[in-house]
Structures are given as structure tokens and as C-alpha cells.
C-alpha positions as a Markdown table, in Angstrom:
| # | Residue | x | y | z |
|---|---|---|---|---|
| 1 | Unk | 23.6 | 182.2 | -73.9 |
| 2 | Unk | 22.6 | 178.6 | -73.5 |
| 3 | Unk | 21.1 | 177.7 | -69.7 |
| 4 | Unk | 24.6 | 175.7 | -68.2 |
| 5 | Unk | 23.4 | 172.4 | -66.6 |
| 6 | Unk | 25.6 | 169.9 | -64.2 |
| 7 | Unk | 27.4 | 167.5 | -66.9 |
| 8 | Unk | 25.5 | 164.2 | -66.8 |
| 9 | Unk | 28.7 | 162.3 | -65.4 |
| 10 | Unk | 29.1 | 164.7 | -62.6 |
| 11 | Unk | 25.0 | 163.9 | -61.9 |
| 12 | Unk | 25.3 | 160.3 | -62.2 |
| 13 | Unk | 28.3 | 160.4 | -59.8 |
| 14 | Unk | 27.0 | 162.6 | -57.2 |
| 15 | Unk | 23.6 | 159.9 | -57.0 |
| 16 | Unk | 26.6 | 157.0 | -57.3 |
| 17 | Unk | 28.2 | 158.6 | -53.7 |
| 18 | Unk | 24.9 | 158.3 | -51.9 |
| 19 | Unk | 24.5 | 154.5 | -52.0 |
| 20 | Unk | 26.8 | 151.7 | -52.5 |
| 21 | Unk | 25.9 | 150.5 | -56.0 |
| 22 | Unk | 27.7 | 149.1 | -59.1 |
| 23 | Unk | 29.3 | 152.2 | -60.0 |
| 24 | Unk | 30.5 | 152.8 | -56.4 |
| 25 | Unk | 31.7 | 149.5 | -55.9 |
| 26 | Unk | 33.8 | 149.7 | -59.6 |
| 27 | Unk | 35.4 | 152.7 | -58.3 |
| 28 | Unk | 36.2 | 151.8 | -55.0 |
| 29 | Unk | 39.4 | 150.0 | -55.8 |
| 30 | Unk | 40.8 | 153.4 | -56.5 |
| 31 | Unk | 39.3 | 154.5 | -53.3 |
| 32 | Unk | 41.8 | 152.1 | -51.2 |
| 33 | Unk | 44.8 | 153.9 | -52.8 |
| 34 | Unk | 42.9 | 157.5 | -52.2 |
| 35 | Unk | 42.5 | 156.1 | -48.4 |
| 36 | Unk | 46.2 | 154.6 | -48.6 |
| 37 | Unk | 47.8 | 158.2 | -49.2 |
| 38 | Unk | 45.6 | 160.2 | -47.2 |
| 39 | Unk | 46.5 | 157.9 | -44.1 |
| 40 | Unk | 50.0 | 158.1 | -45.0 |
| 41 | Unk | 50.0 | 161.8 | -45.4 |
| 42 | Unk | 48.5 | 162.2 | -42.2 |
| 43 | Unk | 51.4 | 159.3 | -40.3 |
| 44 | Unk | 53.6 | 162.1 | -42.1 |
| 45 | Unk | 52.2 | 164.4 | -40.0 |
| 46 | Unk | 51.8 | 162.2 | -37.0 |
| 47 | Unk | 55.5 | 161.7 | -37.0 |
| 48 | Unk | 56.9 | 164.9 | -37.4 |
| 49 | Unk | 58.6 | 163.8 | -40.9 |
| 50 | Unk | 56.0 | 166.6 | -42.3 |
| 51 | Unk | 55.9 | 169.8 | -40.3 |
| 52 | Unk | 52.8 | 171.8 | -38.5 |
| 53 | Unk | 53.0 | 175.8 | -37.8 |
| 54 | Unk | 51.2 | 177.2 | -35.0 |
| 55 | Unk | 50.5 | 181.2 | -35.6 |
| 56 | Unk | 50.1 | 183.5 | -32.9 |
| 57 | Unk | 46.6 | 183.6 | -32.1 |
| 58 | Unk | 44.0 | 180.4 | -32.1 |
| 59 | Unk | 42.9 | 179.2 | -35.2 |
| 60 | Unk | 38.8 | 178.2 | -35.7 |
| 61 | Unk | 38.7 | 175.9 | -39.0 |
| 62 | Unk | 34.9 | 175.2 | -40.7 |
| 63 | Unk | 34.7 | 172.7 | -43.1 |
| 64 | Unk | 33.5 | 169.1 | -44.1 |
| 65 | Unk | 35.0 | 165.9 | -44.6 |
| 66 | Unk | 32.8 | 165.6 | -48.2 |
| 67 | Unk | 33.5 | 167.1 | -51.3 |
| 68 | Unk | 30.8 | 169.8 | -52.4 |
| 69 | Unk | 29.3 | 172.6 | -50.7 |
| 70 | Unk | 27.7 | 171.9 | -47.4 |
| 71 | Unk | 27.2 | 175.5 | -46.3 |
| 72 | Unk | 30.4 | 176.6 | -44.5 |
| 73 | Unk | 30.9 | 179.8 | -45.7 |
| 74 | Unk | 27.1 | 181.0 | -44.0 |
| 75 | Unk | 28.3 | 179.9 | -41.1 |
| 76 | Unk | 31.8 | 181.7 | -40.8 |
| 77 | Unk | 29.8 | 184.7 | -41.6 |
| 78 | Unk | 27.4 | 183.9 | -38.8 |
| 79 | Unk | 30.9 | 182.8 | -36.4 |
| 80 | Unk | 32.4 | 186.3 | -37.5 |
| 81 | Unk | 29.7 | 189.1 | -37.2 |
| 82 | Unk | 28.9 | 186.8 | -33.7 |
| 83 | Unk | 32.5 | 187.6 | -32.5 |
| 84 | Unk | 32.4 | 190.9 | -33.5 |
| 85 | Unk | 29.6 | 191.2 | -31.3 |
| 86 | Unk | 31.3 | 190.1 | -28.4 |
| 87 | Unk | 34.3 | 192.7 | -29.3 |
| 88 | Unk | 36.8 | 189.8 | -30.7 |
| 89 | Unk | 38.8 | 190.8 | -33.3 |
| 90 | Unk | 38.8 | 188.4 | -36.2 |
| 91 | Unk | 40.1 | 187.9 | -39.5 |
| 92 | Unk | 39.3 | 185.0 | -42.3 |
| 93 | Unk | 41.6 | 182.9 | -44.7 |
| 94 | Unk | 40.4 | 180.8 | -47.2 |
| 95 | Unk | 42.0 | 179.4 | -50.1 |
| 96 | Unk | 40.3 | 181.5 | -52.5 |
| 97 | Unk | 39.7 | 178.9 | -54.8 |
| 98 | Unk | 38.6 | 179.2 | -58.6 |
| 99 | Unk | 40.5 | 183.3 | -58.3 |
| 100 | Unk | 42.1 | 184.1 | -61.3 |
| 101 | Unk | 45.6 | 185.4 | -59.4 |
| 102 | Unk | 48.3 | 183.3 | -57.6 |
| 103 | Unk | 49.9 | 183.7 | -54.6 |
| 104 | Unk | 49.0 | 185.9 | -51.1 |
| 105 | Unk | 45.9 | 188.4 | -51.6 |
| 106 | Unk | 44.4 | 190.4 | -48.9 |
| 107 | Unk | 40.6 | 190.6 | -49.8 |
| 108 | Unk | 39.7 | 194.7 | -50.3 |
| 109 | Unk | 37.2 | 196.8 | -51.9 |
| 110 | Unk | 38.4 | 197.6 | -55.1 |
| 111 | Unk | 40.0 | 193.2 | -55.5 |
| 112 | Unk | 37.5 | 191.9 | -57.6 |
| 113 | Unk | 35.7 | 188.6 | -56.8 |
| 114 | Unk | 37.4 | 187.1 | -59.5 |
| 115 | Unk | 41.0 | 187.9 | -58.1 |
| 116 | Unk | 40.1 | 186.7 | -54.8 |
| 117 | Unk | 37.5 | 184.1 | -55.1 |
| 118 | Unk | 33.7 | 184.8 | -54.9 |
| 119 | Unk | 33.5 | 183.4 | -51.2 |
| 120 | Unk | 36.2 | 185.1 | -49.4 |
| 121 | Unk | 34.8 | 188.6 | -51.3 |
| 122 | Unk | 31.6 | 187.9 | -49.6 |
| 123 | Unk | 32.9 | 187.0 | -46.4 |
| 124 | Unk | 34.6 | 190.8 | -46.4 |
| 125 | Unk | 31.8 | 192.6 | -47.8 |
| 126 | Unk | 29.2 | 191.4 | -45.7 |
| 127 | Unk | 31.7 | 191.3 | -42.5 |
| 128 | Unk | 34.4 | 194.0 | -43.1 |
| 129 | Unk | 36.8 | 191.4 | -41.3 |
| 130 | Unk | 40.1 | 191.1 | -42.6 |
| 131 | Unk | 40.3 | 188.7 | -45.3 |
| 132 | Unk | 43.3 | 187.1 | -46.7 |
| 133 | Unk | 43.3 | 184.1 | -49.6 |
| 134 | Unk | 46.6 | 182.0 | -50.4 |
| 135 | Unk | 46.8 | 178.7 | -51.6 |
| 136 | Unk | 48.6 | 177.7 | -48.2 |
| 137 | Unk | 46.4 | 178.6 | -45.5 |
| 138 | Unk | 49.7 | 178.9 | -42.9 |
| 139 | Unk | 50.7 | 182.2 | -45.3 |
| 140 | Unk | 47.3 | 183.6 | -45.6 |
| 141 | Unk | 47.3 | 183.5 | -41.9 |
| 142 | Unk | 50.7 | 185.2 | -41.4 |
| 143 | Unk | 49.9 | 188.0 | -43.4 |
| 144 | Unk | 47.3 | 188.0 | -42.0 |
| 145 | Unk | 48.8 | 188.8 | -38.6 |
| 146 | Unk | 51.2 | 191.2 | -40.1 |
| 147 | Unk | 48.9 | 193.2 | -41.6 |
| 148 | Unk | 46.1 | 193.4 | -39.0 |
| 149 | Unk | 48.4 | 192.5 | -35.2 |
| 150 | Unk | 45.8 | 192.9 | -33.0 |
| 151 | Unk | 43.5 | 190.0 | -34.7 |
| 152 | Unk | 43.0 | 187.9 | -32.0 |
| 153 | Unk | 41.1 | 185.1 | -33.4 |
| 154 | Unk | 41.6 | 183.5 | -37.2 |
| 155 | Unk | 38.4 | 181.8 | -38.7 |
| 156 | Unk | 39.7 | 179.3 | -41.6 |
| 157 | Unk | 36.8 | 178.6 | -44.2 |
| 158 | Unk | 37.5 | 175.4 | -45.2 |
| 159 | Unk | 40.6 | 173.6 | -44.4 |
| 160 | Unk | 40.1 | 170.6 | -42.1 |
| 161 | Unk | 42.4 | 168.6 | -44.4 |
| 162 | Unk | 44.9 | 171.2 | -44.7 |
| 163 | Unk | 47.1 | 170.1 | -41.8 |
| 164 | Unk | 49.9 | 172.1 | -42.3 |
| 165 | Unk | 48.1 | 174.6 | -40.4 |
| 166 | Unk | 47.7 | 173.7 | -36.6 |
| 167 | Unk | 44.1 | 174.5 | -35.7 |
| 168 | Unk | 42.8 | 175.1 | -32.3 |
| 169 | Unk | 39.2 | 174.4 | -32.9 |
| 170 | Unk | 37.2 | 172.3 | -35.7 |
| 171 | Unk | 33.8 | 172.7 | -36.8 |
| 172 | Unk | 32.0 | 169.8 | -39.2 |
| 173 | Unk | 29.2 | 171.2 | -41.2 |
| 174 | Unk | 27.2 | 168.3 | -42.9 |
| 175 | Unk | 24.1 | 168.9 | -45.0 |
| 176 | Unk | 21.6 | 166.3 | -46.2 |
| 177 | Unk | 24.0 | 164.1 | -47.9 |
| 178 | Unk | 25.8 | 163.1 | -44.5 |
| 179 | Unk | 28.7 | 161.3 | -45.2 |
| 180 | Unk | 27.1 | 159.6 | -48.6 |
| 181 | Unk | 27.9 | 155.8 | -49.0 |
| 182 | Unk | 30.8 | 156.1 | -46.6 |
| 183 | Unk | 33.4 | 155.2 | -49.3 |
| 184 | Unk | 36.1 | 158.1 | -49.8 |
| 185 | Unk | 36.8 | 159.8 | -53.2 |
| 186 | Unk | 35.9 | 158.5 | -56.1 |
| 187 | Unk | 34.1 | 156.3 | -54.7 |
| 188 | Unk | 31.9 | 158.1 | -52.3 |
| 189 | Unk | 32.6 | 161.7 | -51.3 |
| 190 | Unk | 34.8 | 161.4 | -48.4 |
| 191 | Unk | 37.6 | 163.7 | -48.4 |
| 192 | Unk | 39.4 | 161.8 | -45.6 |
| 193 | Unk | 38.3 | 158.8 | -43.2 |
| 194 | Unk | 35.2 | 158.7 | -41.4 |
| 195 | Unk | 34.4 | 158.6 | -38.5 |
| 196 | Unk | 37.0 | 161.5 | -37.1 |
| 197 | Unk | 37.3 | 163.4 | -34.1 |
| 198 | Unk | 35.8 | 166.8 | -34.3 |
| 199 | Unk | 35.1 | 169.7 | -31.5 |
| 200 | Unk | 31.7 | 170.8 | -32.8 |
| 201 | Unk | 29.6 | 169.5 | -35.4 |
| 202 | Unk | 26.5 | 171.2 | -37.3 |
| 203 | Unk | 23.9 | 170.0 | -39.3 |
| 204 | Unk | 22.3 | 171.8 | -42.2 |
| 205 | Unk | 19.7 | 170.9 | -44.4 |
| 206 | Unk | 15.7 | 169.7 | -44.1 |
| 207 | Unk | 16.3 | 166.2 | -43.2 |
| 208 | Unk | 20.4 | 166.1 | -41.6 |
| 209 | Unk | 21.8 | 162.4 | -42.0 |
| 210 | Unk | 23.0 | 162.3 | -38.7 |
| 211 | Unk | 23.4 | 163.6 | -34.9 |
| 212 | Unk | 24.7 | 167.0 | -34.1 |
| 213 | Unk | 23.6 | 170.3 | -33.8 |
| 214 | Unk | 21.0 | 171.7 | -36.2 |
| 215 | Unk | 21.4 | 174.8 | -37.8 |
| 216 | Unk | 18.8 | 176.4 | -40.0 |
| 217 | Unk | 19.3 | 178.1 | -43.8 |
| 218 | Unk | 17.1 | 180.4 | -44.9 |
| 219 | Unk | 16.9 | 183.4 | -47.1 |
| 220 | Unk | 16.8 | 187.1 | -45.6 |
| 221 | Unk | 13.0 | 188.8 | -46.4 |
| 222 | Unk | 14.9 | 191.4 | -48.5 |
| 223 | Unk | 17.3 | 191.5 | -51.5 |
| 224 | Unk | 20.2 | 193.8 | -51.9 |
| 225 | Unk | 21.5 | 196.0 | -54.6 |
| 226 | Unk | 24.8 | 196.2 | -55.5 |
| 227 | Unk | 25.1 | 199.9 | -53.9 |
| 228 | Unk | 24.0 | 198.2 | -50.6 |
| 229 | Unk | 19.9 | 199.2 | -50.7 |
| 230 | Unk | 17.5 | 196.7 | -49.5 |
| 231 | Unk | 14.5 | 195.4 | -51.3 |
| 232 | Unk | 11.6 | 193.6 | -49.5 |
| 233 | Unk | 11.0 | 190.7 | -50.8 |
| 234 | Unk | 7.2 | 191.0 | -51.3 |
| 235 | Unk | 7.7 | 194.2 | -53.5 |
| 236 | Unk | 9.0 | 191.3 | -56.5 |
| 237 | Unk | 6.2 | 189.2 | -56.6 |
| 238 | Unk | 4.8 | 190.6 | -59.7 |
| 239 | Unk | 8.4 | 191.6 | -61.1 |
| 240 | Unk | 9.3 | 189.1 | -63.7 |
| 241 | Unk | 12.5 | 187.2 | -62.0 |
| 242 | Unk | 14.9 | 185.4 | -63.4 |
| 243 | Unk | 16.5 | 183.2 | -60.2 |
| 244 | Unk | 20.2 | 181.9 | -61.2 |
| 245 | Unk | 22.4 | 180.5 | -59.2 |
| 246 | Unk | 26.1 | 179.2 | -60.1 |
| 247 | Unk | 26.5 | 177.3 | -56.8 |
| 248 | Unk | 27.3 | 173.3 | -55.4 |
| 249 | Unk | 22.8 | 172.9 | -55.4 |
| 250 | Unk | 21.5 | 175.4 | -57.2 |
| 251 | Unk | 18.1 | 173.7 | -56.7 |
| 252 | Unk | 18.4 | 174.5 | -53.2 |
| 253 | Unk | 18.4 | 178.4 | -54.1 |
| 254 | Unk | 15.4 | 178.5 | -55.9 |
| 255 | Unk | 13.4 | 176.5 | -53.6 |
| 256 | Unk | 14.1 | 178.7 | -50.7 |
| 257 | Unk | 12.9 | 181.7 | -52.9 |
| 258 | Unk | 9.8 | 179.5 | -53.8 |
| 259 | Unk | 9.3 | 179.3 | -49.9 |
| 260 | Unk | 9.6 | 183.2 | -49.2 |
| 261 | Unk | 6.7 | 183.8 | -51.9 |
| 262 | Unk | 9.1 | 184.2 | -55.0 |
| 263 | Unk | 8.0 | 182.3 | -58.4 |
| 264 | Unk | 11.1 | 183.1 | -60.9 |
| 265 | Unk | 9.4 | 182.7 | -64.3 |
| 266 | Unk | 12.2 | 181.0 | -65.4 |
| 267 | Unk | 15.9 | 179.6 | -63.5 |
| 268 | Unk | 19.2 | 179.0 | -64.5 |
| 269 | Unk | 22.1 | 176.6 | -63.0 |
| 270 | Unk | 25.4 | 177.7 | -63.6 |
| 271 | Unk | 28.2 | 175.6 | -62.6 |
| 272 | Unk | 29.8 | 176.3 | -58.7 |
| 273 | Unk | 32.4 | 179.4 | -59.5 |
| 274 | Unk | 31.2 | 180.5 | -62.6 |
| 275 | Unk | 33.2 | 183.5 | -63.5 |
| 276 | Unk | 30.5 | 185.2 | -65.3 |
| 277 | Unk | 33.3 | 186.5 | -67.9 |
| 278 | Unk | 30.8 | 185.3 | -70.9 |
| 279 | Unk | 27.3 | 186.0 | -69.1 |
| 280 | Unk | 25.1 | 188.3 | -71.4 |
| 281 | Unk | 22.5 | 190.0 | -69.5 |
| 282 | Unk | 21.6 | 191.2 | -72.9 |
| 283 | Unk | 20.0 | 188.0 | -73.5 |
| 284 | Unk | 17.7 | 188.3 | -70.4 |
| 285 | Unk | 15.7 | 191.3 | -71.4 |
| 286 | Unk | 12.9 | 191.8 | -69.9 |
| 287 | Unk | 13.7 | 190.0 | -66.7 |
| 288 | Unk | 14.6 | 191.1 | -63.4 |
| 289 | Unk | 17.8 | 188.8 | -62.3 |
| 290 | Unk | 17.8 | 187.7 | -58.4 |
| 291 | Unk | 20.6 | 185.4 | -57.6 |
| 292 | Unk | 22.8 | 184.2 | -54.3 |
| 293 | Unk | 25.1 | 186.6 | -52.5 |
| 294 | Unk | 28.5 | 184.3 | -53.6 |
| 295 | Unk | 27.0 | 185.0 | -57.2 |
| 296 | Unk | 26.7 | 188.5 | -57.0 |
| 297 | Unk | 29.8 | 189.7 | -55.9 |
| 298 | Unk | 31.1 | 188.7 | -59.8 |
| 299 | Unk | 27.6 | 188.9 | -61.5 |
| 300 | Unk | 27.4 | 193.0 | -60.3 |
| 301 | Unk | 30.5 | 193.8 | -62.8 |
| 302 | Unk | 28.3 | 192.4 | -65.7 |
| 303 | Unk | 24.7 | 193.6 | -64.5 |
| 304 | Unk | 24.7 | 196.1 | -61.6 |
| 305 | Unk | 21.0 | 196.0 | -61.6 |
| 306 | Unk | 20.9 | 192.6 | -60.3 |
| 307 | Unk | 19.1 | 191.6 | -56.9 |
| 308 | Unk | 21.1 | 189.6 | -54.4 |
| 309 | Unk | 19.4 | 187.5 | -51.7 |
| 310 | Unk | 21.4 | 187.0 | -48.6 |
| 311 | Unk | 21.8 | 183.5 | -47.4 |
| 312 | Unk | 21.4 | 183.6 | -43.4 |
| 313 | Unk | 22.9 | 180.6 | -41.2 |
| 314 | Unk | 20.5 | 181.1 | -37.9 |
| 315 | Unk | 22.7 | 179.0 | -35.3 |
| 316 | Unk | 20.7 | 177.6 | -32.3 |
| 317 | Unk | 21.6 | 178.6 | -28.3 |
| 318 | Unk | 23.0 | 175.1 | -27.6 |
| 319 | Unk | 25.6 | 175.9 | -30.1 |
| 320 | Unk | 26.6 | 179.6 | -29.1 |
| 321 | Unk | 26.9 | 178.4 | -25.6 |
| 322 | Unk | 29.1 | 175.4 | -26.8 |
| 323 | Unk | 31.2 | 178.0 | -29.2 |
| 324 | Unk | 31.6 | 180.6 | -26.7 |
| 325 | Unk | 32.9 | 178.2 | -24.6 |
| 326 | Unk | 35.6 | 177.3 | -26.3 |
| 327 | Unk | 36.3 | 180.9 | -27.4 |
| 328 | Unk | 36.2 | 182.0 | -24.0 |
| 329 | Unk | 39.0 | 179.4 | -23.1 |
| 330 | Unk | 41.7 | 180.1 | -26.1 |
| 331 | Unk | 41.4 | 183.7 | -25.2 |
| 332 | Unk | 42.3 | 183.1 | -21.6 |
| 333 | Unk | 45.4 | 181.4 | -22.9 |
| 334 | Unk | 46.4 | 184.0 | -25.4 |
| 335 | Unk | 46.2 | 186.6 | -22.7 |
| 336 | Unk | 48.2 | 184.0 | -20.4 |
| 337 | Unk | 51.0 | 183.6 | -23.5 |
């Protein structure tokens, strides 16, 4: 199997978002009519022509106003296992996206990543919350409800432009990029208009573009196997590794493992959400392969020997006394209700 590399469009355009060049200035014609339905969508909204639902408990949604992976999913893990903590029940929707079934899925054991989605599957094995994936977050969050009642907060991964659902509290995650040139989609990245109103915002990444709260990545000291066993970290630096990773910066990946000690002898970039339906670890002999936990959960069905490196989102005390906060107040008014 040949290495799978980002297309050369898809790298020209992703340098093309973070400046305001030729090629971001020929597309940003298009841009105005991206901006011109987005707006209008939203008036829709606005004006009660297009309809909001409110569920029965308050709804937390993470996610950025940029196309591309930002590192939302670490940090509704990091939201969840700290409300668990505290004794808050919580579930997780998501849309599930690049799963291989349609409709409403609670996330479970034996669900495979690829029926679900690779991120949702993650969230549940490294949580046990409740998980449930539908293309419209307003159903995963009913079933939700019905399956699990006494869920008393719903954390959305993703979904700040998915307005059907009303949402109690938003979260902005923004990595180095920022918000690119500041032109929306194709253009520039923007999913929606910037600047907009959020309750909390994070930053992740070495250098963040922009103000808000700072939030560090970094890799666990231990791998895991795909029965759960831990491996240090420094017990594979002679072990010949081969370091893939099928996610938005793959780059980023092997750069942390080149921080905790780890020199791969050779990487791989795999497009974000590869299935791993046609991956032959047969063609790796002789190599020990390490990859991200989102990876995992799909690449264990085709190599169960594989190592796993959690991704840990370490959230300052500023922003857990900012979060609690507001947690503390929506459960005073869903006890009020």
C-alpha cells in the first residue's frame, strides 16, 4: 500500500486560506454568496420562519467557526470525564460523520467505529458516557434522553452552526490557524461570519492567533493496546515504529511523539477518516505501528497489535472556574424547572 498524502489542491488551498493572496481573492466572489446564504439562513432563524428545539436538559456545544480539525473532540473528553468528576451525568452527540450507516445510532461496544464515526467511538470508549450520532443533532439528543433520562447535561461535539438545536452554552476552540485570512469558505476557512458572540473560547496550538484561554495538547507518557494495557512510552525507543496518522494535521502527531522521545523510522499521512477497509498491515512487517487514539478505534479491526497514543487536552484553572461557572448555573435552573 502506497503512503496516502493530502491532494496538492487541498495543500495549496489550505496555505491559500491563511493569507489573502491571488487565489483567495479569485475565490472570494463565491465567498459573498457563501456569506449571503449563511446570513440568510441564520435571519431564517432569527425570525422564527425556521424553527429551534430546546431539549430537556442544557446543551454545551464545542466547535469552531473554521473548517478542519482544531482539537474539539480532546476537549469534550476533557469537559466529560471533568463532569463526571463532579457527579454530573452527561451524555455526547455528534454527527458521526464519515460512519458508514444512516440515521439514529447510540454509540456501544460491539458498533464498530466505522458505523458510528471514529470520534464519537472514542469519545465512549475512553468516557463510557452515553453517546449517540445522527445527522440531526436535535434527534441524537432526544434519544439520547430517552434512552438514558437521568442525563442531566448534553455535550455536542461540533455543532455551532447547527442551529436547529438550541444550545445553552458555546465553546470556540481555535488552533494556530485562528481564523485564516478572515474570508469564509472557499475563500478562506470561515464556516460562518467572524467576529461572533461566543461564551468561552480556547486556544490550542504552540503559537494561538488570537486572545482567549490557552489550552495545552500533549501526548499521554504511555500507549495503549487495544485490550486496554498500557505501555510506557520509553519502553519503544528501540522498537522499530511506524507513526501513522489519518487525521486533519497529521504532522502535528508525529511531532508530539518526536517530543516525548519517540523517532518512528518511518510515517505515514492518511487522509482525516480513513476507514482503513484497504490498510495491509501485511505490508508493514517488521514494524511496530503507533498511531492516534481517533485512528485506532478502526485500525484495531485490521491490526490488533497496534499501539495507540492518547491525545490529552490539559485545560488551565481559569477555565474550569469559568466552566463550572456556568455549569453550576444551568443546573440550578434545571432543578428549578
Amino acid at each position: 500500500m502506497a503512503p496516502h498524502h493530502t491532494p496538492a489542491w487541498q495543500q495549496t488551498l489550505l496555505r491559500a486560506w491563511m493569507q489573502r493572496g491571488p487565489l483567495a481573492w479569485a475565490l472570494w466572489p463565491i465567498s459573498l454568496l457563501y456569506r449571503l446564504l449563511v446570513t440568510a439562513r441564520k435571519g431564517l432563524y432569527d425570525l422564527g420562519v425556521l424553527t429551534t428545539s430546546r431539549v430537556a436538559v442544557p446543551v454545551v456545544v464545542v466547535g469552531n467557526v473554521v473548517a478542519g480539525g482544531a482539537g474539539k473532540t480532546p476537549v469534550v473528553m476533557a469537559l466529560a470525564e471533568h463532569l463526571q468528576l463532579r457527579g454530573v451525568r452527561v451524555g455526547v452527540i455528534s454527527r458521526g460523520y464519515g460512519r458508514s450507516t444512516p440515521g439514529c445510532l447510540e454509540v456501544t461496544p460491539d458498533r464498530t467505529a466505522q458505523e458510528v464515526g471514529d470520534e464519537p467511538a472514542l469519545i465512549h470508549r475512553r468516557t463510557g458516557a452515553p453517546v449517540f450520532v445522527a445527522d440531526q443533532r436535535v434527534q441524537a439528543a432526544r434519544a439520547l434522553l430517552a434512552r438514558h433520562p437521568q442525563t442531566q447535561i448534553i455535550l455536542s461535539d461540533d455543532g455551532l452552526q447547527h442551529l436547529q438545536l438550541q444550545r445553552d452554552l458555546e465553546i470556540g476552540v481555535f488552533d494556530d490557524r485562528g481564523v485564516g485570512n478572515g474570508f469564509l469558505l472557499p475563500a478562506g476557512p470561515l464556516r460562518e461570519p467572524w467576529p461572533r458572540q461566543l461564551d468561552l473560547v480556547l486556544r490550542t496550538g504552540i503559537e494561538p492567533a488570537f486572545e482567549g484561554i490557552r489550552t495545552q495538547r500533549t501526548l499521554a507518557n504511555y500507549a495503549v493496546t487495544s485490550s486496554g494495557e498500557k505501555v510506557p512510552l520509553d519502553s519503544l525507543t528501540s522498537t522499530p515504529l511506524l507513526a501513522l496518522a489519518a487525521i486533519a494535521r497529521p504532522e502535528a502527531f508525529f511531532n508530539m511523539l518526536h517530543d516525548k522521545g519517540l523517532n518512528p523510522v518511518r510515517t505515514l499521512a492518511l487522509p482525516d477518516h480513513y476507514d482503513f477497509n484497504s490498510f495491509l498491515p501485511s505490508e508493514y512487517k517488521g514494524y511496530r505501528l503507533i498511531c492516534t487514539e481517533k485512528d485506532a478505534v478502526k485500525l484495531w479491526l485490521q491490526c490488533p497489535d497496534a499501539l495507540a497514543v492518547p491525545l490529552i487536552s490539559v485545560l488551565p484553572n481559569e477555565f474550569w472556574s469559568a466552566f463550572d461557572a456556568h455549569v453550576d448555573t444551568l443546573l440550578a435552573h434545571l432543578t428549578c424547572a
